[in-house]
N, C-alpha and C positions, 0 to 999 in steps of 0.2 A: 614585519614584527614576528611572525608565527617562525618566519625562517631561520631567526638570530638564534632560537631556543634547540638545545640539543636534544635527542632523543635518552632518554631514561631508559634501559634496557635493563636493566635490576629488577626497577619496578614494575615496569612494564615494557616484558621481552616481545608483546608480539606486535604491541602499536607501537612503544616508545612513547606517550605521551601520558602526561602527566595534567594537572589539573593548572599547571601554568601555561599547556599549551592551550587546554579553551578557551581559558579565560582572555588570551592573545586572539583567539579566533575571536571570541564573543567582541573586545576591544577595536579588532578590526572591520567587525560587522557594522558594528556601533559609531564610529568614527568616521566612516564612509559615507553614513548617511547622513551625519549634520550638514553634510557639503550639499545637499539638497534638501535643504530643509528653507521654511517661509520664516520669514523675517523673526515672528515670535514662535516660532516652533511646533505650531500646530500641525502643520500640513508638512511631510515629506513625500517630495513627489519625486522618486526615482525618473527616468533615463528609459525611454520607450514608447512604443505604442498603448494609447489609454486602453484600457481593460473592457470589456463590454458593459459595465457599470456605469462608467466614463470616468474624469477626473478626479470630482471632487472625492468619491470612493478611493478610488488608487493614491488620491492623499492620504486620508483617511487610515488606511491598511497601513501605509507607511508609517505612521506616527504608531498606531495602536499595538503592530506586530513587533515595531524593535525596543517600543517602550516593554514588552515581554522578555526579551533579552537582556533590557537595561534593568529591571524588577530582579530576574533569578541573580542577575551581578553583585548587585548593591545587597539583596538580603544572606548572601551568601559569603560577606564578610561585616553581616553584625551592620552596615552601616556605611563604613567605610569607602569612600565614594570618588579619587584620585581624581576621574572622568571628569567629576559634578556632574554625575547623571541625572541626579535628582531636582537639582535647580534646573538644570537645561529643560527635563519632560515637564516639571511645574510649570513653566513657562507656556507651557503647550497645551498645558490642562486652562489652562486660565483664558486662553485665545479660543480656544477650541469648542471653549464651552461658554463664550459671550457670543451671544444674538446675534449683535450688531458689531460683532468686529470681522471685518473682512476675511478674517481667519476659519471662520464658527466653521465647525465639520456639522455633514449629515447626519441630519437627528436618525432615532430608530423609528420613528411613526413617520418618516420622510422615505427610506428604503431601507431593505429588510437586510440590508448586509452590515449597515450598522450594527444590526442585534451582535453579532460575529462580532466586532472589536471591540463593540461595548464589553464584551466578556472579558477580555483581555487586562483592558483597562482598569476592571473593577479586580480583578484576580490580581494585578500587582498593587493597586494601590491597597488590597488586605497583605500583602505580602512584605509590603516594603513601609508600612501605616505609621512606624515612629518617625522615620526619617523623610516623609512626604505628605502623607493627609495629616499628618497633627501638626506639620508644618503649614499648613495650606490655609490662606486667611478664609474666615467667614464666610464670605462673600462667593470666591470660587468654591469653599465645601458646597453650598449650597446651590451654585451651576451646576456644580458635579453630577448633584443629587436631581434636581433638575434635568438633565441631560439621560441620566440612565432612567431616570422613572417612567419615561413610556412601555416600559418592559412589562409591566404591572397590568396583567391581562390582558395581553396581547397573542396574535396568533405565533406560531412557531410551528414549524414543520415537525413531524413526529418522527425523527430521526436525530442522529447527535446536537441538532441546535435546542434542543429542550435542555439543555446542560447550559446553555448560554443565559436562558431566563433566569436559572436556578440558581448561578454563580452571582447574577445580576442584583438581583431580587436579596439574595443572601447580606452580601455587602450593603448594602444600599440600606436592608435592615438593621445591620452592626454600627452603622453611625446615625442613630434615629430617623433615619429617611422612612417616606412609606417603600411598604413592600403587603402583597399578599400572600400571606402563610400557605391559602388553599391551591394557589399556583404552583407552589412549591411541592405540595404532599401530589398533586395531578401527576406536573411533572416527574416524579421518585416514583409514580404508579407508574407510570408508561414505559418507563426506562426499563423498569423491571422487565418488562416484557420485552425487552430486547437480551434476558440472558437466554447463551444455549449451554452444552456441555461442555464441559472440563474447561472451563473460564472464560469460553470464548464470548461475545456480542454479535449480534448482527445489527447493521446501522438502521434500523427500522423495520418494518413487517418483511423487506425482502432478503432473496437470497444472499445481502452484500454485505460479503467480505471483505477487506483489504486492511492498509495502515491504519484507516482510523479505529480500530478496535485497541490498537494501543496508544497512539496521541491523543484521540477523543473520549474514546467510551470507555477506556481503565481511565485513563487521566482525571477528567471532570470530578468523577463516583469522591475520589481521597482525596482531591484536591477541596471537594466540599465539604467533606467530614473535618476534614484540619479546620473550615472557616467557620462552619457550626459547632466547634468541641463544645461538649456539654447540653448539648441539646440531645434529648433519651432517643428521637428517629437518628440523629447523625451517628450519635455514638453505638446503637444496637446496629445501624445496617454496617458499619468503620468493616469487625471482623469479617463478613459478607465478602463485601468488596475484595480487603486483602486475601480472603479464601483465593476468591476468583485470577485474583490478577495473580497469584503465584503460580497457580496449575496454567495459565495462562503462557506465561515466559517461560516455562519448558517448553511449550513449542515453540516459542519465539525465537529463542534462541537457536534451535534448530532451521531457523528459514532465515538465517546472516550466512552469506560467504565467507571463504577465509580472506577474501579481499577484502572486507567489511561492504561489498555489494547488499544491499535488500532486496529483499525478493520483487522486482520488476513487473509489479500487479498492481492495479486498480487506482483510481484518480487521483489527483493532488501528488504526482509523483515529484512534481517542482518542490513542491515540502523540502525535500532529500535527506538535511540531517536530521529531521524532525523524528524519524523514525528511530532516532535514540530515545527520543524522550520516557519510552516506556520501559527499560531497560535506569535508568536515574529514577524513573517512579517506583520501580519495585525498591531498590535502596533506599529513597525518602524514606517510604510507608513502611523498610523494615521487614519486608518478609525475608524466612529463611534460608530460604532458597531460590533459584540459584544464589552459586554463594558472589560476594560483593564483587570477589577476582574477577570473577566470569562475567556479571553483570557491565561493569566499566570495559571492560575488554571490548564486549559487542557492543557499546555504545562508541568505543573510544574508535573502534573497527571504521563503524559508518561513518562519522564525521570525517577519519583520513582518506576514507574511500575517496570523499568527495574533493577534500585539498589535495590530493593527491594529482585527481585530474581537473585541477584549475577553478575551482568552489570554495570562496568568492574567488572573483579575477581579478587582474591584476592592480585595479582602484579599488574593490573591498566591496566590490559590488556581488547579489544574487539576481541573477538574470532569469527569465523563463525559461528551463531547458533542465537538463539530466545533466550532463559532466561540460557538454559546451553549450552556449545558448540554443534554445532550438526552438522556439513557440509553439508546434504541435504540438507539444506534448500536457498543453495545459488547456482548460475548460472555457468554453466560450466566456464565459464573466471572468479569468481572471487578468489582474494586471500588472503591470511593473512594481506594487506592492504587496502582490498576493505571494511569491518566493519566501516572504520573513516570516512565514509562519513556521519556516526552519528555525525560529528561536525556542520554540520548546524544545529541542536538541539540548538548548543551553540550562535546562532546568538543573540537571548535574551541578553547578554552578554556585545554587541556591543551598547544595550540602556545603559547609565548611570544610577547610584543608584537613581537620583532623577525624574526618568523617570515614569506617571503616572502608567505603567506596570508592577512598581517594587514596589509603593506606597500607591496601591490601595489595599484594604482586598479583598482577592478572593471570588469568585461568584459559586453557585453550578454549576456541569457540567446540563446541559438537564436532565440526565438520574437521577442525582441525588435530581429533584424535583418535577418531572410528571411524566407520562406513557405518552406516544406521538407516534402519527400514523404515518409516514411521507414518501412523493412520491419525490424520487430526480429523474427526469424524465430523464437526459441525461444517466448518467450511466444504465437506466434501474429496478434502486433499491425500492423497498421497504422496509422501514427502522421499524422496532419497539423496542423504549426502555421500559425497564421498571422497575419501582424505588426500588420495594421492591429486586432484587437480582442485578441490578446495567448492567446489560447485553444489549446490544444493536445487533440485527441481522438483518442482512439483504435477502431479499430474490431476487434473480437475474432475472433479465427476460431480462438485456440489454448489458452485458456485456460478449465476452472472448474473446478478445482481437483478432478480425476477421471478416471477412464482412457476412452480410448476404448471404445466399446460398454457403460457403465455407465448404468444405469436412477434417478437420482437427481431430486428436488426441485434447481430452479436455484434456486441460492445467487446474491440477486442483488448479490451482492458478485464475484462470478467470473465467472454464466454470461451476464451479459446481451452483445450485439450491441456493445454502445458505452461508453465511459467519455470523461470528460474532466474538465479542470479546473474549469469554471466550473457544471458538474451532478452532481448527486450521485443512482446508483439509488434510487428508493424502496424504502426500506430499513424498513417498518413499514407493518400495516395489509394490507388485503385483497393489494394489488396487492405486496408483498412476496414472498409467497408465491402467489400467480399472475400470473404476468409479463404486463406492461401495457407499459412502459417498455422502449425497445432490445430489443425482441423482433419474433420471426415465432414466429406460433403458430397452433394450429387449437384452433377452439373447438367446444366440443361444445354438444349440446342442452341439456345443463344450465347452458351459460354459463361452462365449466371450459375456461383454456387448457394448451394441453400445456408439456412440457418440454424443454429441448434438451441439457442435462445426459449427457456420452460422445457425444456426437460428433464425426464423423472429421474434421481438418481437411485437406483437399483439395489448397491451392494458399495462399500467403502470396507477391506477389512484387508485383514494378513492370514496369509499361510501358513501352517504350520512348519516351512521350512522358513519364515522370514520375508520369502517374497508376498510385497502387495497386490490385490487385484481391487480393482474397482469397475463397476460397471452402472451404464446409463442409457437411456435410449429417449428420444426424440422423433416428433413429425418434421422429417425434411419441410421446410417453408421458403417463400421467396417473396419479398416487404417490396412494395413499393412505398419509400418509405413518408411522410407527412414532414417535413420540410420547414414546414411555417411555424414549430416549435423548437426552441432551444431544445442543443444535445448537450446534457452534463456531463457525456461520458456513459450513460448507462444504455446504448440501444435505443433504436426507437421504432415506433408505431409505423401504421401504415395499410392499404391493402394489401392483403394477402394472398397467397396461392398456398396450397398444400401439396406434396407428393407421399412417397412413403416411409414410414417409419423404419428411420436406423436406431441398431442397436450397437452398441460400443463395450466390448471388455479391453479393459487394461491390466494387464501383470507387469509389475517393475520390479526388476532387481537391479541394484546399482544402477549405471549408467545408461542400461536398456528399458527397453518397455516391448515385450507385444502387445501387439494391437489386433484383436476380432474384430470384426467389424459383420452384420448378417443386414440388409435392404427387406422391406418387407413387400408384397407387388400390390400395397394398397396405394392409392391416391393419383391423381390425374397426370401427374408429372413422374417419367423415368427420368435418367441419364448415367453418365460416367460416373463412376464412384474414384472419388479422389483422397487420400489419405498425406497431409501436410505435414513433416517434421519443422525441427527446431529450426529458427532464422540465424542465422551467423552474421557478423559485418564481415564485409567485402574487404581486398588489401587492394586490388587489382594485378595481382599477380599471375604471370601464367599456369595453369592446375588448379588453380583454387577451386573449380566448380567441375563435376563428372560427373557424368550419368549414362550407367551400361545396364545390365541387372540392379546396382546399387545406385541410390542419388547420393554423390558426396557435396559437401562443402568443408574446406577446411585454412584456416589462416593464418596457422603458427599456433597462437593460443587455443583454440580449440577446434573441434569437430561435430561435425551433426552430418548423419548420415537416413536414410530410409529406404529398404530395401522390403519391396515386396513378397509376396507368396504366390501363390499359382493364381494366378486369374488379373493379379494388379502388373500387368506387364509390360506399359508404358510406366516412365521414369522421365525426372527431369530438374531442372532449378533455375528457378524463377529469378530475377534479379529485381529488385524496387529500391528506387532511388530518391534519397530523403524520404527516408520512408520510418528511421528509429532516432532516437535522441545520441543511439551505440555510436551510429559511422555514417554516411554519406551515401553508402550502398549497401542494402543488407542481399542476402544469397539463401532463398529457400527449397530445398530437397520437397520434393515431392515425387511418391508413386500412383499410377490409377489403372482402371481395367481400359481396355483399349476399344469396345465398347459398352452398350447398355448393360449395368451390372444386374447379375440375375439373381430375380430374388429367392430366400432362404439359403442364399449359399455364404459359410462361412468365409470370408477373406481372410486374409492375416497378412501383417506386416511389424517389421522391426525398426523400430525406431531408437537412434542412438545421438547423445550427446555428451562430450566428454574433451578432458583437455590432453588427450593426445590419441594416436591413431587405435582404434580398437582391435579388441579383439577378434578371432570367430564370430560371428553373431549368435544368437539361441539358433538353436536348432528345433524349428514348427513341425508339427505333423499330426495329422487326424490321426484317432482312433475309434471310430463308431461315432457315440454322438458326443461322445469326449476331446479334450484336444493337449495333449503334451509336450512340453516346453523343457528343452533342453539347456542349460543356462552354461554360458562359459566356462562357470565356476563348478561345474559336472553336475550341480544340482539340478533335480527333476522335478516339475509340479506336473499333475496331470487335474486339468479343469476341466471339471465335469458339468454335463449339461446345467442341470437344477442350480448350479454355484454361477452359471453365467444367464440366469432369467430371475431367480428370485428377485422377488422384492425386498431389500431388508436396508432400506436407508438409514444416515444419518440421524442418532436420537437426537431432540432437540429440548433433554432436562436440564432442568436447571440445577447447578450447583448450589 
């Protein structure tokens, strides 16, 4: 279906796709899954291993996640409904929400994941309300209502799922159901306190970053304001929000490839095109900027990303995985219908053809017409694109999803050094759970590297010449880790051991980074100090991996290199197999001292990633208790002591 449509190059020179190519993907999304779907259409139960929820859940998500796709479809031409979307999902609503019929889905006072599609459910049926709930007899209105009202004072995590109450509660109010009002104002308090600066969210009290700041925590905020218009809290906080969510997507925008890659960070990556959906939010809601070219562009980017390399496959299915199936890559509880929460991708959808969004000629991505330095100070990030291979990386100093001074396993979804578009952490397998990849670590005798999980971030800022530095330090730890609770992805608990505090600076310019690194001689545990570059996928070709003074890896498409400074003089690269959702073998560079690294001594090491063979690398060298970095590009920084110990962290005000 998607493949019959040609590319639009007028309108859109840099995807080619137009608003008839989604709505082909949305139609294919859609269509695939009737073929697994129960008699009366409650329960779609995709093709796979049940989720850790078990079935009736992974039914459940099925119906709920594509009845989201089928909602933005339908309200997005007025009505108009070729599919019969909306008879098919009634049908589903009427099964789903009888007691006694074979069909009925898990209540929300039954398991807490319900709360989760109840949201869904209630958000399309305000969305699509002439052509479905005023359709809907009596009878199932009133299962409906039934069905979503355990939400009505119940617990909810204090994290994005208090936007599921509030969506709940909200709807459920708009057609005389009960609702309580003061759940709602709780909720809109707590939320609050999840803003940081220049628009960003963090998903609760901790340090965590990732996608859901644009699918959840912009999303939810506008999408309740439209449901409550007219009500003086919805309409005074509406400008609030849109403040937030427009300073918001200037950075967003900045962390798409020009592949339309997302930045390959933090949980629910199976989502995949989902991370448009924030980029079609700012168009909804109307904000100024970015303009709509640019907007659609980076949304239009991500979703080819993904059809590009086989999303859906070749039955119209979303599998668990990144570009091929891969199941590590997704959360102990999810299942073969956790994938369709890719349908807020399809929110875009829900604008009409004559929407500036869909009318406008697209605008290059950032990456795709500068090189640009940039400090997103709440996450902690420093961001560098750069135009000639299209690659956007980030380097960590403020994020893994944990308070400062906490003792946890690095989730290497959060705590490693580096993220980017074109590499994905190893995320499976030994080096998983002992950091190989974008780390500094101390190893011990048994060959065990520590953790950097709660620590303090230091300094996040720019140079006066453009280049970034960031800096952090941590108590080297080593977790035995506790087992007998679910991992979500964030690290986990455990006993502990402590050794000594590493400090970490980072200077990025373009496609390098040095790396300081100083061991402090406090705590019970020495060892090797080992410094991890970027992981590359493997081709199996011969060359692809060396290691002399310099660790290369390199594949055709790109390179990641790590070359040491006087003291780190063992080198090498690591191979881990099924180890990224990328390749089948990823290939990671690292350097380290060849032995116990002594403490108070600076290290330095270079670290590079890029999509073809580098240059020179910086040129390191002490000067007193300074340290001067000589950059390819002949520019000089010289980092001076007090700029590599201060404290001067991430602000955490509110816009």
């Amino acid at each position: 279906m998607l493949g019959e449509l040609d590319d639009d190059l007028r309108l859109s020179p840099y995807t080619g796709w137009t608003r008839a190519h989604w709505a082909a993907l949305a139609d294919r999304v859609l269509l695939a899954a009737r073929r697994h779907a129960s008699a009366s259409h409650a329960r779609i139960s995709f093709p796979g291993a049940p989720g850790g929820y078990g079935p009736d859940v992974d039914a459940l998500e099925g119906f709920a996640r594509t009845f989201l796709a089928a909602g933005f479809r339908v309200a997005g031409e007025n009505g108009r409904d070729p599919l019969n979307l909306m008879e098919w999902y009634a049908e589903g609503l009427a099964a789903g929400t009888d007691p006694g019929s074979p069909e009925r889905w898990v209540r929300l006072d039954e398991h807490d994941q319900a709360k989760v599609e109840a949201a869904s459910i209630a958000l399309v049926l305000h969305l699509t309300r002439p052509w479905l709930w005023d359709r809907l007899t009596p009878g199932v209105q009133d299962r409906v209502v039934d069905y979503l009202a355990p939400a009505i004072g119940a617990h909810y995590p204090p994290i994005n799922w208090i936007w599921f109450q509030i969506v709940v509660e909200q709807f459920v109010g708009s057609v005389g159901g009960p609702f309580e009002r003061g759940d709602i104002e709780a909720g809109l308090a707590l939320t609050d306190g999840f803003a940081r600066e220049n628009g960003w969210y963090a998903d609760g009290a901790e340090r965590a970053y990732d996608h859901y700041v644009g699918w959840a925590l912009h999303f939810y905020p506008l999408i309740w304001t439209e449901m409550a218009a007219g009500d003086p809290a919805a309409d005074a906080r509406r400008p609030v929000y849109l403040r937030r969510l427009e300073r918001y997507l200037h950075d967003a925008v900045h962390l798409v490839g020009a592949d339309g890659s997302p930045l390959i960070q933090g949980r629910s990556l199976t989502y995949r095109f989902a991370a448009a959906a924030q980029f079609w939010l700012g168009a909804r809601s109307g904000v100024a900027t970015p303009a709509p070219g640019m907007l659609r562009r980076a949304a239009s980017g991500v979703a080819r990303h993904f059809a590009d390399h086989g999303v859906p496959d070749e039955e119209g299915l979303l599998s668990l995985g990144w570009h091929r199936p891969w199941r590590p890559i997704a959360q102990s509880y999810s299942g073969p219908g956790s994938p369709y929460w890719a349908a807020k991708g399809f929110l875009g959808l829900s604008l009409p053809a004559g929407h500036p969004v869909w009318t406008a000629v697209e605008e290059p991505l950032p990456v795709e017409s500068h090189d640009y330095h940039r400090v997103v100070s709440s996450p902690g990030w420093l961001v560098s694109g750069t135009r000639t291979d299209g690659i956007v990386r980030v380097t960590n100093h403020g994020t893994d999803h944990s308070h400062p001074g906490s003792a946890l396993t690095d989730s290497p979804l959060y705590a490693r050094i580096g993220y980017s578009t074109a590499t994905s952490p190893v995320l499976a397998g030994e080096h998983a759970e002992h950091p190989l990849d974008q780390s500094v670590v101390i190893i011990t005798g048994s060959g065990e590297p520590s953790h950097r999980t709660g620590f303090e971030t230091l300094v996040v800022d720019r140079l006066p010449t453009g280049t970034l530095v960031g800096a952090s330090r941590w108590r080297a730890h080593w977790v035995d880790p506790d087992r007998t609770r679910p991992d979500h992805g964030y690290g986990r608990d455990g006993r502990v051991r402590f050794g000594p505090w590493i400090h970490l600076v980072s200077a990025v310019r373009g496609p390098w980074e040095v790396r300081l690194v100083r061991v402090s001689e406090a705590g019970d545990e020495q060892g090797v100090l080992r410094v991890g570059g970027w992981p590359l996928p493997g081709t199996g070709r011969a060359g692809e991996a060396t290691a002399t003074a310099t660790a290369t890896v390199t594949n055709g498409a790109a390179h990641s290199r790590v070359t040491g400074g006087g003291g780190l003089d063992a080198s090498g690269v690591t191979p881990a197999e099924d180890a990224s959702p990328l390749a089948a073998r990823i290939l990671v560079p690292w350097c380290a001292t060849i032995g116990p690294a002594r403490p108070g001594t600076w290290y330095d090491a270079v670290v590079f990633l890029g999509g073809r063979e580098p240059d020179e690398p910086p040129a390191v060298r002490r000067d007193g208790a300074a340290t001067v970095v000589v950059w390819p590009d002949g520019t000089t920084d010289r980092l001076e002591a007090p700029l590599m110990t201060r404290t001067n962290g991430p602000s955490v005000g509110v816009l």
